[in-house]
C-alpha positions, 0 to 999 in steps of 0.5 A: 429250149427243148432237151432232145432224147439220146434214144430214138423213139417212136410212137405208132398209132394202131388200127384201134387209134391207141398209140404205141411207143417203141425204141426204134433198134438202132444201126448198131445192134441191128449190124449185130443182129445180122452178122449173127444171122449171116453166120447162120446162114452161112453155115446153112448154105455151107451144108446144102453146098456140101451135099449137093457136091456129093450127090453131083459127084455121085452122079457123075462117077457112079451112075455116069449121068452125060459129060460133066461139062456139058452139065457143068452150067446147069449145076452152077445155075441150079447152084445160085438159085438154091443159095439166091432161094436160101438166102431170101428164104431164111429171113422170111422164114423166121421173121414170120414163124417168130413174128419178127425175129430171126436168131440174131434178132432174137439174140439182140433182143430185136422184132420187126414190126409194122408201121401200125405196130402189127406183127409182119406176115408173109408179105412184109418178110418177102419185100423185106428180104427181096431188098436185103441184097441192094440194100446190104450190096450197092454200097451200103445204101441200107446203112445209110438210110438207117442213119439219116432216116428219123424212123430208121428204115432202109430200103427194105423197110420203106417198102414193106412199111416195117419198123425194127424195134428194140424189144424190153427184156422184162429184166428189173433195172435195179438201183442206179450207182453214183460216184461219192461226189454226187451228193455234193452237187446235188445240193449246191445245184439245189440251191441254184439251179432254175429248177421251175425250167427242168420238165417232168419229160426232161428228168426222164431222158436224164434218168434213161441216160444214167441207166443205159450209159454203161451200154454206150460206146466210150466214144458215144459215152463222152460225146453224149455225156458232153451234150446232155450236160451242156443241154441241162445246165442251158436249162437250169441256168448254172454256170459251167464247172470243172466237173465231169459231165457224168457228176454234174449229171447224177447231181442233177438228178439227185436234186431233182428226186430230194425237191420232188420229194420234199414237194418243191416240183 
């Protein structure tokens, strides 16, 4: 049995046949990167609507440019595209001058980037944005994409050829915290766990769950506590105990690092 990782990676071959891992976003920080930029737009579109009010008013009572109904039809035209051109605009902007980012993308830590792990051009922000309104409109087709799909593309992604990616913040991670009871585990499972059975690769999908728990979801939390923990004691072939996921967790790795210390693994 295979542990399975908790945070979707994915590794993407260069044109110079070097491969490249990256953590692939994830709907959730992505929903929040875009609710950021539809405040920015909003507020964007909120101003030029504004000014063109004042202008159209201005024509209207000062110069006396024709019948305002007459024109009324025209101005609502010329209305939608320059939202339509704002809207599509905004995102291409930014996704190429930042080379992937928006202000929300920047904020969440967030980059697009090419399937070959190139930074997105022109072309790549244009399909991609063009896409936004199906994939964001008929019901919520992108979102759903996101989740069923391993490289979590929607839509716009598919066709552009585009991954989002969760960029390292370059921060130290610091010490990991463990409950009291910790060492207590640790050395029973010393003693009992198959330890022959726990890979190398194994220990560090354990080690990135102890260091990014505190992100999760309470939900998330328990549910994948629950079933990393159910995955290791498969693997090291102990007995369930009353203990919380959690412990038993921080047992397993603590026992892990005393054996690789004292030349055992």
């Amino acid at each position: 049995m295979e542990l399975k990782p908790f945070f979707n990676f994915v590794t993407v071959q260069t044109p110079e046949s070097v491969g490249l891992e990256f953590t692939l976003a994830g709907i959730g920080n992505r929903a929040l990167a875009l609710a950021i930029d539809y405040c920015c737009w909003g507020l964007l579109i909120t101003l030029v609507n504004f000014s063109w009010f004042l202008v159209t008013t201005d024509l209207y009572l000062v110069k006396g440019l024709g019948d305002p109904k007459a024109l009324q039809p025209w101005i609502i035209g010329v209305v939608i595209a320059v939202n339509f051109a704002i809207y599509v605009g905004y995102f291409v902007f930014f996704e190429t001058l930042w080379q992937g980012q928006t202000p929300g993308k920047r904020l969440m830590h967030l980059r697009v980037i090419r399937d070959d792990g190139r930074r997105v051009g022109v072309t790549q922000a244009t399909l991609r944005s063009l896409l936004r309104p199906v994939d964001d409109a008929l019901f919520f087709i992108g979102a759903w994409l996101i989740i069923l799909h391993p490289r979590e593309k929607r839509l716009g992604d598919w066709v552009a050829g585009t991954l989002v990616i969760q960029e390292e913040t370059g921060r130290p991670r610091g010490r990991l915290r463990f409950s009291p009871q910790s060492s207590a585990v640790s050395s029973q499972l010393r003693t009992i766990g198959q330890w022959q059975n726990f890979q190398p690769e194994e220990f560090l999908t354990l080690q990135e769950y102890l260091y990014r728990r505190s992100q999760l979801t309470p939900e998330a939390h328990s549910r994948v506590s629950l079933q990393l923990a159910r995955q290791v004691r498969e693997r090291l072939e102990v007995p369930p105990s009353p203990s919380d996921p959690d412990l038993f967790l921080e047992g397993v790795y603590l026992a892990y690092q005393d054996l690789s210390c004292q030349g055992y693994l």
